[in-house]
C-alpha positions as CSV (number, residue, x, y, z in Angstrom):
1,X,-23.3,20.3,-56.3
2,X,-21.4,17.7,-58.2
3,X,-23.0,15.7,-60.7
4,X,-21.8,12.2,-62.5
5,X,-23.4,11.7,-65.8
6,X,-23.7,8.2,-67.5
7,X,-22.3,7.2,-70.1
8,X,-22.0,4.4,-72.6
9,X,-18.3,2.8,-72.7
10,X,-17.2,2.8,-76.9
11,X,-13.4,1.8,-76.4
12,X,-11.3,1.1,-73.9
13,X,-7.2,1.4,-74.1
14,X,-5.4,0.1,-71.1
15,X,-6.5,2.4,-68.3
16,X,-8.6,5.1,-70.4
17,X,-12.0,4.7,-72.7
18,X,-13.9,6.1,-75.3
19,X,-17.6,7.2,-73.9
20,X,-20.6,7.9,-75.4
21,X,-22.1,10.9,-72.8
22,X,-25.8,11.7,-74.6
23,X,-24.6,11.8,-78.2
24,X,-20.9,13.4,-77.2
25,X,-17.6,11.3,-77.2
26,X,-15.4,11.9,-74.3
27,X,-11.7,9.7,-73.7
28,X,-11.7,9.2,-69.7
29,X,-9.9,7.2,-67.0
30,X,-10.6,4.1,-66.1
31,X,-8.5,3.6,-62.8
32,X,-11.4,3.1,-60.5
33,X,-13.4,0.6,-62.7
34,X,-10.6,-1.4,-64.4
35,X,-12.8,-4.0,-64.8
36,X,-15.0,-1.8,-67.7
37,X,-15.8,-3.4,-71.1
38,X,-17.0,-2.0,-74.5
39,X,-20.5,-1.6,-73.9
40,X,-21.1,-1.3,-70.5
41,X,-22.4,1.9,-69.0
42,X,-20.6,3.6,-66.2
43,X,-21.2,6.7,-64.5
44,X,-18.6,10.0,-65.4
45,X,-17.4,12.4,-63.2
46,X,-14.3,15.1,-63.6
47,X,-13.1,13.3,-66.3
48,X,-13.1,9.5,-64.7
49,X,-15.9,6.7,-64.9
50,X,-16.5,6.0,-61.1
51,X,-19.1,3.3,-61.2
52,X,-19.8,0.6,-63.9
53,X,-24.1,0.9,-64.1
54,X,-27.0,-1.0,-65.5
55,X,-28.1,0.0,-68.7
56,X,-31.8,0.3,-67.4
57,X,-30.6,2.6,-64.4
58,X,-28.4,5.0,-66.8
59,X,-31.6,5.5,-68.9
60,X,-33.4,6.5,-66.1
61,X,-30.8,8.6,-65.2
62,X,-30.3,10.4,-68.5
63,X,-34.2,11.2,-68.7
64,X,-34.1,12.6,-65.4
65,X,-31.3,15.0,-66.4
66,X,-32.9,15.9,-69.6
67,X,-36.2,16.5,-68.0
68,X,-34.2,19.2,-65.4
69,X,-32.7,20.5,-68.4
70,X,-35.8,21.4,-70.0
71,X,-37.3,22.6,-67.1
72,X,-34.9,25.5,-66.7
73,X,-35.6,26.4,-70.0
């Protein structure tokens, strides 16, 4: 199963950006969203943001991976 995790944009440098990823900083590309700006929330997988998201809906998507987290506990 693949997974993309959401992520809060912190920096950007010309084609890469800082991320905030629950509390972790993480440097990934930026090639499919080169549109991204410091504070906007994309989604993260393999190492590249692949969709610029609404705060509300990255929220709801952290929760929801925390909750399964806990779960397996």
């Amino acid at each position: 199963m693949c997974i993309a995790i959401p992520a809060r944009v912190v920096s950007v440098d010309e084609m890469m950006a800082k991320v905030d990823m629950m509390g972790n900083e993480r440097i990934v590309g930026t090639h499919l969203v080169p549109d991204v700006q410091v504070g906007d929330y994309v989604l993260v997988h393999a190492g590249f943001a692949i969709e610029i998201v609404d705060p509300q809906y990255a929220k709801e998507t952290e929760e929801l991976l925390i909750e399964e987290a806990n779960a397996r506990e």
